[in-house]
GUPA-479224 format. One record per residue (C-alpha): residue number from 1; residue in three letters; x, y, z. Coordinates in Angstrom, 2 decimals. Each point is the difference from the previous one (the first is absolute). Layout:
BEGIN
PT     i    aa        xx        yy        zz
PT   NUM   ALA         X         Y         Z
...
END
This chain:
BEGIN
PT     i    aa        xx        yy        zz
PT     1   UNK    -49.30     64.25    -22.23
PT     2   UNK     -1.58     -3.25     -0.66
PT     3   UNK     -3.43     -0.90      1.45
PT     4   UNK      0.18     -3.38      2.23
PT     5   UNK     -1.73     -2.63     -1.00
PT     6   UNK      0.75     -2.09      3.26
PT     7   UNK     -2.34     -0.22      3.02
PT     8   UNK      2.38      2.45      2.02
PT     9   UNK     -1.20      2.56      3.03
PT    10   UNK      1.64      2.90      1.84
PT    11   UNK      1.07     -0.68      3.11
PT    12   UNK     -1.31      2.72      1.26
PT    13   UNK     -3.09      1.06     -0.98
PT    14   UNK     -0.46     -3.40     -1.67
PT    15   UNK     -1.66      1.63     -3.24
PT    16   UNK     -0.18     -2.37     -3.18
PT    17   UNK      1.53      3.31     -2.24
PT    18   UNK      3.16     -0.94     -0.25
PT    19   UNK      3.12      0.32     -2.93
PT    20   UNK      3.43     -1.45     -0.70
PT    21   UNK      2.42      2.60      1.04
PT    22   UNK      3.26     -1.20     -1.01
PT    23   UNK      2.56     -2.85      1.42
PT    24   UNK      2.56     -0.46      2.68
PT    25   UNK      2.90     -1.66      0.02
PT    26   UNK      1.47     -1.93      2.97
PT    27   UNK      2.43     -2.72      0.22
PT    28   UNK     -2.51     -2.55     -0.39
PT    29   UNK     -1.42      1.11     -3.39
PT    30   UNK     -2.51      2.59     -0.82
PT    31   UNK     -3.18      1.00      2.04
PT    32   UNK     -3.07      1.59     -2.03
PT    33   UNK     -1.25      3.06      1.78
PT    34   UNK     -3.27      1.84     -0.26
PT    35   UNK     -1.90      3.19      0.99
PT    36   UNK     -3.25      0.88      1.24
PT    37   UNK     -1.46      2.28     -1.74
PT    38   UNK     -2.82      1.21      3.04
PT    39   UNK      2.29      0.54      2.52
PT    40   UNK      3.33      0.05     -1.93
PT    41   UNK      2.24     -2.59      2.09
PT    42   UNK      2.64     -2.16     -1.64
PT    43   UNK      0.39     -3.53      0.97
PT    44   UNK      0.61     -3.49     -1.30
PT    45   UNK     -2.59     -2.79      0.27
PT    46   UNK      2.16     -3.51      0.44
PT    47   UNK      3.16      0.98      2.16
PT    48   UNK      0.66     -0.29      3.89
PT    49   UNK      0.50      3.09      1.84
PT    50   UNK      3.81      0.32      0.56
PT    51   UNK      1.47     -2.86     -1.94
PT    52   UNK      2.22      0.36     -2.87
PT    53   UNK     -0.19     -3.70     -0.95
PT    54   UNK     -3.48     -0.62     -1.75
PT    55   UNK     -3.11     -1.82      2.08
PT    56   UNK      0.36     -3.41     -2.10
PT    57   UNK      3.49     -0.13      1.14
PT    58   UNK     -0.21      0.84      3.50
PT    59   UNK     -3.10     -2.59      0.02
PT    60   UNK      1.83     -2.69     -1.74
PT    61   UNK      2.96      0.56      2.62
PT    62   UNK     -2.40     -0.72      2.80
PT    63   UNK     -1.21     -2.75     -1.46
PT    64   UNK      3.05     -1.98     -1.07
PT    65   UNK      1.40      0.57      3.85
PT    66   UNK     -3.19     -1.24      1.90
PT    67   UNK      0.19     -2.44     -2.83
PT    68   UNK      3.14     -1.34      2.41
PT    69   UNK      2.56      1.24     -2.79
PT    70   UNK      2.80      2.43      2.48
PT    71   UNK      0.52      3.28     -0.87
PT    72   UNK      3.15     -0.64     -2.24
PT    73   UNK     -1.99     -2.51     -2.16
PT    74   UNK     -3.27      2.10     -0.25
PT    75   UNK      2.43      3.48     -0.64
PT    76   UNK      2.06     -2.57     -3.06
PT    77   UNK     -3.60     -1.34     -1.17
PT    78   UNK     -1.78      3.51     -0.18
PT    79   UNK      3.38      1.47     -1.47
PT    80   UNK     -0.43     -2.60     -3.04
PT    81   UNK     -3.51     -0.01     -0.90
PT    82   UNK     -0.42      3.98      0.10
PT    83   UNK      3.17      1.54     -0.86
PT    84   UNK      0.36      1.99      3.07
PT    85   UNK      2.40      0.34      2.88
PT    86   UNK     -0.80     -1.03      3.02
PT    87   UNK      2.11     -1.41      3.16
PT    88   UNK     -0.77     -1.40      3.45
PT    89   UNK     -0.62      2.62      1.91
PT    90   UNK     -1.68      1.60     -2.19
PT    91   UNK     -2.94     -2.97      0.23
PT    92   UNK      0.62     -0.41      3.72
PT    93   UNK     -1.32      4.28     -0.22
PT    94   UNK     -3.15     -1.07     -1.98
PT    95   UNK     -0.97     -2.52      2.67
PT    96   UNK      0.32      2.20      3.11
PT    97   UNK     -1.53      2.29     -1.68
PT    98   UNK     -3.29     -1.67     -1.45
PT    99   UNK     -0.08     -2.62      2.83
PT   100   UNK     -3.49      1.08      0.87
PT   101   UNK     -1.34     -1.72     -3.20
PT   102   UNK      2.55     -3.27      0.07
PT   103   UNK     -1.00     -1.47      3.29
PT   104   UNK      1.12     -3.27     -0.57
PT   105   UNK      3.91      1.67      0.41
PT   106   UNK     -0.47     -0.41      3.61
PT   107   UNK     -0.24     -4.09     -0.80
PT   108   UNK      2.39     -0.01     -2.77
PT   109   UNK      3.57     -1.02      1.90
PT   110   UNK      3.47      1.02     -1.86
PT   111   UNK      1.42     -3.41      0.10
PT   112   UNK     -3.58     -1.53     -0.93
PT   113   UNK     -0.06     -1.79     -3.80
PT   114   UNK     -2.53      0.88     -2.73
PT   115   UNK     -2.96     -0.15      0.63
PT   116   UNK     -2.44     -2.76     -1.11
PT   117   UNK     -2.42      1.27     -2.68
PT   118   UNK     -1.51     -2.63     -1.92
PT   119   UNK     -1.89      1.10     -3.73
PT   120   UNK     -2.34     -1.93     -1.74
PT   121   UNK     -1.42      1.55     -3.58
PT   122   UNK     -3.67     -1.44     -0.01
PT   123   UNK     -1.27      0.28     -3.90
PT   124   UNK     -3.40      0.07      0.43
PT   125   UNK     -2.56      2.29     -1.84
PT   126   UNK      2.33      2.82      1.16
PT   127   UNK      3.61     -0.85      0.97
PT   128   UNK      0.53      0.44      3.47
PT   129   UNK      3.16     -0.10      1.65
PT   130   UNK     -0.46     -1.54      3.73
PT   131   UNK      2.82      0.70      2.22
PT   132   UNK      0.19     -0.54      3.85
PT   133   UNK      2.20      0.61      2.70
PT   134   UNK      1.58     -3.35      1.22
PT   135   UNK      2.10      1.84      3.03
PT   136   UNK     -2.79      1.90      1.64
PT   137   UNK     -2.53     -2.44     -0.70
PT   138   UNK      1.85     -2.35      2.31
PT   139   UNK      1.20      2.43      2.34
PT   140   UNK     -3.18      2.12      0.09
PT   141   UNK     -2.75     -2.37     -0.43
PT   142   UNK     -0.79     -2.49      3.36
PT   143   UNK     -1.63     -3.32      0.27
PT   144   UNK     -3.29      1.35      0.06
PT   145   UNK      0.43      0.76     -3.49
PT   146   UNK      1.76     -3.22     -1.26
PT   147   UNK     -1.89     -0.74     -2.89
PT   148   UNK      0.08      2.70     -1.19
PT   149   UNK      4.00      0.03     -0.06
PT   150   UNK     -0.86     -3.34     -1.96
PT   151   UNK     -2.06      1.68     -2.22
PT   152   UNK      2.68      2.58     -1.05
PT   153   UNK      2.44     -2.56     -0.74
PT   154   UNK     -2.02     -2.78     -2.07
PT   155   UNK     -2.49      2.72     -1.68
PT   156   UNK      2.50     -0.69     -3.34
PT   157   UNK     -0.78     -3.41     -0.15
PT   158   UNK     -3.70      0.00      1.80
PT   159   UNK     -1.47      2.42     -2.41
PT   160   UNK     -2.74     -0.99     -2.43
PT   161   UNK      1.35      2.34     -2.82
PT   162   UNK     -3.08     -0.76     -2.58
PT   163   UNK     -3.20      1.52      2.17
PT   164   UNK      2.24      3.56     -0.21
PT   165   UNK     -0.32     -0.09     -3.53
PT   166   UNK     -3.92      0.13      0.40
PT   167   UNK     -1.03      3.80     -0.35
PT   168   UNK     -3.05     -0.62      1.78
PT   169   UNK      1.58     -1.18      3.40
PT   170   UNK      1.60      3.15      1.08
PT   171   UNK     -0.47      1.09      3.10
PT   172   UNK      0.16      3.51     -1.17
PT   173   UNK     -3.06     -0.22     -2.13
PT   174   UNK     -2.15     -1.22      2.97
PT   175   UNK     -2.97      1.42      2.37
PT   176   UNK     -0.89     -0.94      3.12
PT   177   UNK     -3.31      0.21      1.57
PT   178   UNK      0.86      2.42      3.30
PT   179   UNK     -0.56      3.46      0.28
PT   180   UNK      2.84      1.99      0.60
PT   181   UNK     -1.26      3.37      0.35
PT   182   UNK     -0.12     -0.27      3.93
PT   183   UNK      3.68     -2.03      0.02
PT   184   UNK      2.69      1.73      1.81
PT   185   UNK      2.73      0.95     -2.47
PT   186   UNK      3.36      1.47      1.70
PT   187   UNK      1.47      2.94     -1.91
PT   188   UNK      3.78      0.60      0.97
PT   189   UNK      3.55      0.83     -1.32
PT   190   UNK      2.40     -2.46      1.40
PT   191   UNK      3.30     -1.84     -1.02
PT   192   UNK     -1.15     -1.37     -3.06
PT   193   UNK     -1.29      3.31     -1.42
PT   194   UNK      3.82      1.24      0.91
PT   195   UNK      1.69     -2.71     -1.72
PT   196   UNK     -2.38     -0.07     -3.27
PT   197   UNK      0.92      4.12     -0.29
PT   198   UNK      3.42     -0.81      0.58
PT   199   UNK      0.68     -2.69     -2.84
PT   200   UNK     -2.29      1.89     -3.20
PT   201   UNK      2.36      2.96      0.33
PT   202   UNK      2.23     -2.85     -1.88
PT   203   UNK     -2.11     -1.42     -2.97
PT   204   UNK      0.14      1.16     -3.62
PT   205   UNK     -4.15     -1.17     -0.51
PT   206   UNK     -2.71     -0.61      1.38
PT   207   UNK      0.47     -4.51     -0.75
PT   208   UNK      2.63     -0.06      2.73
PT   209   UNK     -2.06      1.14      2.90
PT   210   UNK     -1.19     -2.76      1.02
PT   211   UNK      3.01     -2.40     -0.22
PT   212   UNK      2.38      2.32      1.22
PT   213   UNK     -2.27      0.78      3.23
PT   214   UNK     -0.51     -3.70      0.40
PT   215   UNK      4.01     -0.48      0.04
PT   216   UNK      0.63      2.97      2.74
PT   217   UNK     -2.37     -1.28      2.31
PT   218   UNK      1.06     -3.87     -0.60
PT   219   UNK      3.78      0.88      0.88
PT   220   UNK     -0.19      3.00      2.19
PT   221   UNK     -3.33     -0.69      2.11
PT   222   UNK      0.42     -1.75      3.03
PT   223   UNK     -3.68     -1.35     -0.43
PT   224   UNK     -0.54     -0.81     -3.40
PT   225   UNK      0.81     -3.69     -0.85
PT   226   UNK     -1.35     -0.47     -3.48
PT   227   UNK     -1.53      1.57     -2.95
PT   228   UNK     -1.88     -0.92     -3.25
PT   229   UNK     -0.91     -3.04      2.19
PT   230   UNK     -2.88     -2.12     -1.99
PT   231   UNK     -3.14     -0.96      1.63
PT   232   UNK     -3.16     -1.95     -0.66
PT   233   UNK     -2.96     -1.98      0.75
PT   234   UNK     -2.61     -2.12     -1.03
PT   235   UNK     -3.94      0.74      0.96
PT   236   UNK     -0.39     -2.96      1.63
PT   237   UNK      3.21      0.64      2.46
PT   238   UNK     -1.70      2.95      1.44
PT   239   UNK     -1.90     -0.10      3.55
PT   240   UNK     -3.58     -0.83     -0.39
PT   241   UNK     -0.67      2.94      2.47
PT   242   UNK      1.66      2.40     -2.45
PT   243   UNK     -1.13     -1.26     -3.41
PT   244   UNK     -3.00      2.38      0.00
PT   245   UNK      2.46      3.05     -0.63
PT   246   UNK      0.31     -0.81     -3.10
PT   247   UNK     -2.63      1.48     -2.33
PT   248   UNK     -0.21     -3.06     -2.72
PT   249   UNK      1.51     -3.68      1.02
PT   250   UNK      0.68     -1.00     -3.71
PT   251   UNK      3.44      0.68     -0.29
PT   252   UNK      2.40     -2.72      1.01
PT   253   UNK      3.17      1.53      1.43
PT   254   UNK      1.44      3.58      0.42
PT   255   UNK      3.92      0.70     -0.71
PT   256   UNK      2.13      3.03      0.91
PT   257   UNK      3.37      1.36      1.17
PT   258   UNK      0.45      1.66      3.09
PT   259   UNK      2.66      2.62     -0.93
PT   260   UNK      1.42      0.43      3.39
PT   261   UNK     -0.39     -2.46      3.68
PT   262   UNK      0.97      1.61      3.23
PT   263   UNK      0.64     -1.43      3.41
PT   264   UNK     -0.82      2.82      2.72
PT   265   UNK     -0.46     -0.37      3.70
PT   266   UNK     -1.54     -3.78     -0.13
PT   267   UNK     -1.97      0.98     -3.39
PT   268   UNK      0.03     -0.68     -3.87
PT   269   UNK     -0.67      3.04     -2.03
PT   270   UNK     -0.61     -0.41     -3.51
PT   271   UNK      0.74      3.29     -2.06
PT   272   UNK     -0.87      1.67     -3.36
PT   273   UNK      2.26      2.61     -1.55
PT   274   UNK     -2.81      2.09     -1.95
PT   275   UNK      1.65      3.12     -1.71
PT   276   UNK     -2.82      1.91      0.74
PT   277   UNK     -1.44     -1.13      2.94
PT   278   UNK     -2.24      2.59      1.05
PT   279   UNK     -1.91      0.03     -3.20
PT   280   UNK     -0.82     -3.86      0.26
PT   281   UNK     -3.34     -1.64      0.39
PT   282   UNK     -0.26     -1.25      3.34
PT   283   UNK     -2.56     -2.55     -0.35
PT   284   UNK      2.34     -1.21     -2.97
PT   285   UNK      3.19      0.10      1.59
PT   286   UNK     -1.30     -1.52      3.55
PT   287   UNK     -1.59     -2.87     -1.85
PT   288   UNK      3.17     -1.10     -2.04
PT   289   UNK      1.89      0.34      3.60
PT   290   UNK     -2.41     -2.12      1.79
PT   291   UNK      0.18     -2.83     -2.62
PT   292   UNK      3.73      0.16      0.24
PT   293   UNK     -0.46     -0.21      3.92
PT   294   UNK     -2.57     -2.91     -0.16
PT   295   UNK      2.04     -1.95     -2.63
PT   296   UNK      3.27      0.57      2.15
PT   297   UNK     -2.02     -1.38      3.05
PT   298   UNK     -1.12     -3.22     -1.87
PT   299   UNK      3.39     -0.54     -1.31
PT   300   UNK      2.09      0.25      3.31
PT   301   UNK     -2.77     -0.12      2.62
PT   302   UNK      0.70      3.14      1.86
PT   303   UNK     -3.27      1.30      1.55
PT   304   UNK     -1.60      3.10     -1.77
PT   305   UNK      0.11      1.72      2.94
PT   306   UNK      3.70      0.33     -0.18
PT   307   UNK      0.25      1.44     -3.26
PT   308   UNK      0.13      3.69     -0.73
PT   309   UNK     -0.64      1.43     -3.64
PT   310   UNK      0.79      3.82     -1.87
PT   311   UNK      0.94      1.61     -2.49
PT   312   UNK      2.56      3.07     -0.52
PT   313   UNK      1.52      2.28     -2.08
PT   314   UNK      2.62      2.82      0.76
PT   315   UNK     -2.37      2.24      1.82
PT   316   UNK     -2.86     -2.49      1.50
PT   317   UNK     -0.12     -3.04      1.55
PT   318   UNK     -3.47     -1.60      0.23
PT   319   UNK     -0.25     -3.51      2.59
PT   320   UNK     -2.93     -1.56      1.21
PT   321   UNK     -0.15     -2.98      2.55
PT   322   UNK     -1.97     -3.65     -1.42
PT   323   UNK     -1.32     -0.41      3.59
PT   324   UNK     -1.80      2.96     -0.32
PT   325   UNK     -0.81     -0.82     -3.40
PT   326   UNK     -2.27     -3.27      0.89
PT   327   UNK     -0.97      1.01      3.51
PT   328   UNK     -2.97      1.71     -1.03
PT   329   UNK     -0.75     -2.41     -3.01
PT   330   UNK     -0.05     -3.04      2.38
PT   331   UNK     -1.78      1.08      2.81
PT   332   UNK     -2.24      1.43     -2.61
PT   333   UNK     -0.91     -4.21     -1.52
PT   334   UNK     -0.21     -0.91      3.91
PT   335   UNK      3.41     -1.41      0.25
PT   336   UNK      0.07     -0.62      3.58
PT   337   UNK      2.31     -3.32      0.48
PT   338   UNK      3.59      0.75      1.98
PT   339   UNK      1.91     -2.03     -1.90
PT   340   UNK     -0.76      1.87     -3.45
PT   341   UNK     -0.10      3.54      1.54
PT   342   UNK      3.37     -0.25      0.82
PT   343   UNK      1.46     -0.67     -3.09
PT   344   UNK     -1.04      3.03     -1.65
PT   345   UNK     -0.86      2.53      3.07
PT   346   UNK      2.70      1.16      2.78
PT   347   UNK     -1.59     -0.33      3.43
PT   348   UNK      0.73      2.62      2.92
PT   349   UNK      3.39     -1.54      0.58
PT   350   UNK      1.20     -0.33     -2.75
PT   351   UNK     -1.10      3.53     -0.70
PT   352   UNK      3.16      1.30      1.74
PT   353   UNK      2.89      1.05     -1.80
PT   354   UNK      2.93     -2.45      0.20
PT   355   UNK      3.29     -0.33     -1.62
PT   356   UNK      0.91     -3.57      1.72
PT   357   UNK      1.62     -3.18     -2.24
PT   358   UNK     -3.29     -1.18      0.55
PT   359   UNK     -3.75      0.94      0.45
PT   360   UNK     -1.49      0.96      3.21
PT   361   UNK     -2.17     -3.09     -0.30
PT   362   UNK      2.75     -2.48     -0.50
PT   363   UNK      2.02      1.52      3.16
PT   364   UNK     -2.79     -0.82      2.68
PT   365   UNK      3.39     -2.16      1.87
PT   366   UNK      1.80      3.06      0.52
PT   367   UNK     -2.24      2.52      1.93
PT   368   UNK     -0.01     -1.22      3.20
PT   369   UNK      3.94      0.15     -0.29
PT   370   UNK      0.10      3.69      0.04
PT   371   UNK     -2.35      0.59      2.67
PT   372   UNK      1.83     -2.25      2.70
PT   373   UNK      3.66      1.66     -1.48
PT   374   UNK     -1.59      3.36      1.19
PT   375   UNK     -1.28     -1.47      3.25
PT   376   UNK      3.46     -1.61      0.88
PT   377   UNK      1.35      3.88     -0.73
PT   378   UNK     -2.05      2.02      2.13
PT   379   UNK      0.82     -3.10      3.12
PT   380   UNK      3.76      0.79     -0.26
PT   381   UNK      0.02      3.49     -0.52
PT   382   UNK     -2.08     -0.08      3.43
PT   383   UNK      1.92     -2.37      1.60
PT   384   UNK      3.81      1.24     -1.07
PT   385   UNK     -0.58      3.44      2.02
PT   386   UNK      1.35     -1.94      3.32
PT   387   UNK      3.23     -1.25      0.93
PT   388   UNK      1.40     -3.22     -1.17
PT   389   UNK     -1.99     -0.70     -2.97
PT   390   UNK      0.06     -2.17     -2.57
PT   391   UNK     -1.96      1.30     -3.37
PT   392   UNK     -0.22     -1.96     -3.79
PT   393   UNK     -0.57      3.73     -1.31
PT   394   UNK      2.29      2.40      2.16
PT   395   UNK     -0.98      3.37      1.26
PT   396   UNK      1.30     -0.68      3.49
PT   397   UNK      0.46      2.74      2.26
PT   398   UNK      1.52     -1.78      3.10
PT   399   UNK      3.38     -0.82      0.84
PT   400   UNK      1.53     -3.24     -0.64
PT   401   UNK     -2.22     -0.75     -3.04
PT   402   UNK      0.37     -2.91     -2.53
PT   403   UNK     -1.17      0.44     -3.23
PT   404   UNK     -0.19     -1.92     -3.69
PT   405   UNK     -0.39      3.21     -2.29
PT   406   UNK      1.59      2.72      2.64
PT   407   UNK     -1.64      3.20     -0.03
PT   408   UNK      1.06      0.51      4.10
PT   409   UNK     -0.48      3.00      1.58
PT   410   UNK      2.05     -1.29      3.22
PT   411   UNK      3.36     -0.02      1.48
PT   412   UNK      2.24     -3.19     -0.01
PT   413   UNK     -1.86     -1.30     -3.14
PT   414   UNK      0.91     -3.17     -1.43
PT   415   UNK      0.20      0.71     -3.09
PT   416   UNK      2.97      0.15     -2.56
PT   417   UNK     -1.35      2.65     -2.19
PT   418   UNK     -3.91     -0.41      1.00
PT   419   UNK     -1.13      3.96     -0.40
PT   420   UNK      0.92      0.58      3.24
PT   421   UNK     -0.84      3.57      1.35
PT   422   UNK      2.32     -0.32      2.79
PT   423   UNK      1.25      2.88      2.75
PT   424   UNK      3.54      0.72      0.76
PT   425   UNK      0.92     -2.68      1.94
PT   426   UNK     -0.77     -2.37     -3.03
PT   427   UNK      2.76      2.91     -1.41
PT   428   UNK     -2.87      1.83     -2.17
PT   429   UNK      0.52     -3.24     -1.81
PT   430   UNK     -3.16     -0.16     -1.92
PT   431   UNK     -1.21      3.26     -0.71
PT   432   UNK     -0.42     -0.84     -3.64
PT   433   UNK     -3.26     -0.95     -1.69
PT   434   UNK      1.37     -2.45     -2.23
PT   435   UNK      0.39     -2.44      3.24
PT   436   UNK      3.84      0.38      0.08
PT   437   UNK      2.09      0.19      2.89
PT   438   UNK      2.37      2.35     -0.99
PT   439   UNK      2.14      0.31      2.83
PT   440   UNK      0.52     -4.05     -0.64
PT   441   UNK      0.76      0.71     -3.67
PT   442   UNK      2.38      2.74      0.80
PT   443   UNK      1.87     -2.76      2.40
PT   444   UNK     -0.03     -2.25     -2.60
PT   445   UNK      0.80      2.05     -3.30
PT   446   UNK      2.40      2.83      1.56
PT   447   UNK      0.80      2.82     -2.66
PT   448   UNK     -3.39     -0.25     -1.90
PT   449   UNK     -1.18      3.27     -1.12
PT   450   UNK     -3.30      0.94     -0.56
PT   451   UNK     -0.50     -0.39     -3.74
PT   452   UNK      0.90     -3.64      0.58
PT   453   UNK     -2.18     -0.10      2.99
PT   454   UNK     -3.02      0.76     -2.21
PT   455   UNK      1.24     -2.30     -2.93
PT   456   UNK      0.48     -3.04      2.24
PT   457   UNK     -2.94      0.20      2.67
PT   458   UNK     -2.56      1.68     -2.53
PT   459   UNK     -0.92      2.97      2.18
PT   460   UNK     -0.48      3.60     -0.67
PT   461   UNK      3.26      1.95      0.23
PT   462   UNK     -2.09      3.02      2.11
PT   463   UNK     -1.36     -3.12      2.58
PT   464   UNK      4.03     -1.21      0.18
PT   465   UNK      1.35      3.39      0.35
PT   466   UNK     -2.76      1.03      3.16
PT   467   UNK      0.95     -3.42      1.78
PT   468   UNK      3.90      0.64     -0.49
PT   469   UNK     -0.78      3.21      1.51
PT   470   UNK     -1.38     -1.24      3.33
PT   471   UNK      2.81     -3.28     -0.04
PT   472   UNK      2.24      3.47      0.12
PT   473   UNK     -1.82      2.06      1.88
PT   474   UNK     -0.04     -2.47      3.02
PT   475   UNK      3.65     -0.86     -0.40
PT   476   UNK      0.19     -3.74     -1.36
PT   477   UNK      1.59      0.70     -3.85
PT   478   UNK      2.00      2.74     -1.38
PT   479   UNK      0.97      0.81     -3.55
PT   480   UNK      4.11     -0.57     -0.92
PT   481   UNK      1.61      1.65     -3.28
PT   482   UNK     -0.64      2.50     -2.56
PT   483   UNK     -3.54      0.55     -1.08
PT   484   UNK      0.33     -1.58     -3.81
PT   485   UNK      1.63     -3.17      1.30
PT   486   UNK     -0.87     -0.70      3.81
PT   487   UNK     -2.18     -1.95      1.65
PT   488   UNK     -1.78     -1.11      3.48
PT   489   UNK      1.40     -1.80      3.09
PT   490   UNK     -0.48     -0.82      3.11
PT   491   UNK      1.23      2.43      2.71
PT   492   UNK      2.64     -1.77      2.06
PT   493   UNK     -0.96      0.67      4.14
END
């Protein structure tokens, strides 16, 4: 028994004294296992519960088929680079069953081509590898955020490559002058934490975290649009309200890559993978975020206020709002003009959460649409409980009643299929919730049986089968043949 020199934990007591313990072999190749020598449990450290193929292949197959490749190209492409055997179904099983971590599946149509990923290999001090999402950033990202759209596509040819060779004008290396002792950090395990445990049960080292993370989230995520996306600005671009943050004013510009921009609910987030985010310091780590905030502001000119910043690993995610952030500092200098304020602080309205294509602030047009649409809905539903009337919405519950959408409760409705709730004069025609008069139907379609009912008129079978009952119960169809093949007619007087 070998001692293990990796960074590996039991899963169940999660002690650090751990030993090799042998290997397993499954079709996929072999699978190191160890064994815990406090509490005695054998496991293995870098394989999916339940899956014979190995995690880098069952992550690769996700990502060539939300890549827009079918199931038949990403099976032949996976086949070839890892030697395995793999067929259709068997990735069409890996997506049902890990949909919870590929959201953007529900967006990804069968017929829909590859999808638009654009890389750019940036050699600056370190090479950094920009890639963004060309599909969801015009699907996803509205007008309000138009530049920057523009910013993701001309950043290749925009970007002053020789200030990020300057080891001095990192944002990472900066302080700011705020305290953040009293700032309001939010502690939480969400999606991101999820998908960051799911894809380092596939890597071989510790150098692929953060590109292999990156590539998940970039192709799988629903809200991330870009990573490694390069920032920057110059001292003299920044507000004159804000300069004092900084602690000296001699440097010139500050440079940085944001390793991951999201789009959620009408907000930018700008995220950090850090491996071991719980042990980071936060003064550090909020400082390198809010420079990559501030610069991202001055290059698109999207309002602090909607921009969102944290870090995460596969256990912790850490966010903090900007808004909060400079309230404090602001009001603090005496900062009391409108027209500054709101740039970097939300005001009670804009307080609310909203998930809108645009801000609450830039819909003022619309609310005084949904207050009259609920007046004019109370007025019919009052006036449609007499005879005769005439309602936009429905509802009646006179006789004789005209309706656009249906939804009569009346006899003698005019309605060809308007979820009518008729009695049995109308022939117990529309005692279906789906708003289909089925005695009509029957008339028309003779023979039907109920399977096709509920295929063709998109109703439950049990609702179908308690209607059919009364339409035979009260003497107006009857049921001809055997029970396999027959179907429903219309009883002859």
């Amino acid at each position: 028994m070998k001692k293990n020199k990796e960074k590996v934990f039991c899963s169940r007591c999660n002690s650090k004294d751990v030993i090799k313990k042998g290997v397993r072999k499954l079709k996929s190749g072999k699978i190191q296992r160890f064994q815990c020598v406090s509490c005695g449990r054998n496991f293995s450290n870098k394989r999916l519960a339940h899956a014979s193929y190995s995690a880098k292949v069952i992550l690769e197959a996700i990502n060539n088929y939300n890549h827009g490749f079918n199931l038949e190209e990403s099976s032949r492409r996976i086949n070839s680079r890892f030697h395995v055997k793999t067929y259709p179904m068997l990735i069409s099983s890996w997506l049902k069953k890990y949909k919870e971590i590929i959201p953007y599946l529900r967006f990804r149509k069968k017929d829909e081509e590859e999808q638009e990923i654009v890389e750019f290999l940036f050699e600056h001090q370190q090479p950094c590898l920009y890639c963004y999402h060309g599909t969801k950033v015009e699907r996803f990202l509205n007008n309000y955020f138009s530049k920057l759209r523009d910013y993701f596509k001309n950043i290749m040819d925009d970007c002053p490559d020789e200030i990020f060779n300057d080891e001095e004008g990192r944002a990472s290396q900066k302080k700011l002058n705020i305290n953040f002792s009293e700032m309001r950090i939010i502690r939480r395990k969400n999606f991101a934490c999820d998908v960051v445990d799911f894809a380092l049960k596939s890597i071989k080292n510790n150098y692929e975290r953060h590109e292999l993370v990156e590539k998940f989230l970039l192709v799988n995520d629903t809200a991330t649009l870009a990573v490694e996306t390069p920032v920057w600005f110059k001292f003299e671009e920044i507000p004159s309200e804000l300069r004092e943050i900084f602690r000296d004013e001699d440097f010139k510009f500050l440079t940085g890559h944001i390793d991951i921009v999201q789009a959620r609910f009408g907000l930018i987030y700008i995220m950090d993978y850090k491996p071991n985010a719980a042990k980071e310091n936060k003064g550090k780590v909020i400082s390198q975020l809010f420079c990559y905030a501030l610069a991202l502001s001055i290059r698109t000119g999207i309002w602090m206020r909607d921009i969102r910043c944290a870090w995460f690993d596969e256990k912790n995610y850490y966010g903090f709002n900007c808004s909060e952030l400079l309230e404090d500092y602001l009001k603090g200098k005496g900062v009391k003009d409108k027209d500054v304020l709101k740039k970097y602080v939300l005001g009670k309205k804009e307080r609310r959460y909203y998930s809108g294509k645009k801000p609450h602030y830039l819909r003022k047009a619309s609310k005084g649409k949904g207050k009259n649409r609920s007046k004019n809905k109370g007025k019919n539903k009052i006036s449609s409980n007499g005879n005769n009337s005439k309602s936009k919405w429905g509802n009646n519950r006179g006789n004789n009643s005209k309706s656009k959408w249906g939804n009569n409760r009346c006899n003698n409705s005019k309605s060809k299929w308007g979820n009518n709730k008729v009695g049995v004069n109308g022939g117990v025609n529309g005692g279906v919730n789906g708003g289909v008069n089925l005695f009509e139907y029957i008339q028309e379609n003779p023979g039907k049986r109920i399977s096709q009912m509920t295929n063709e008129l998109k109703i439950a079978k049990r609702t179908i089968e308690k209607n059919l009952k009364k339409l035979k119960d009260s003497g107006k169809i009857e049921f001809r043949g055997i029970t396999k093949t027959g179907g429903c007619y219309v009883k002859n007087e």
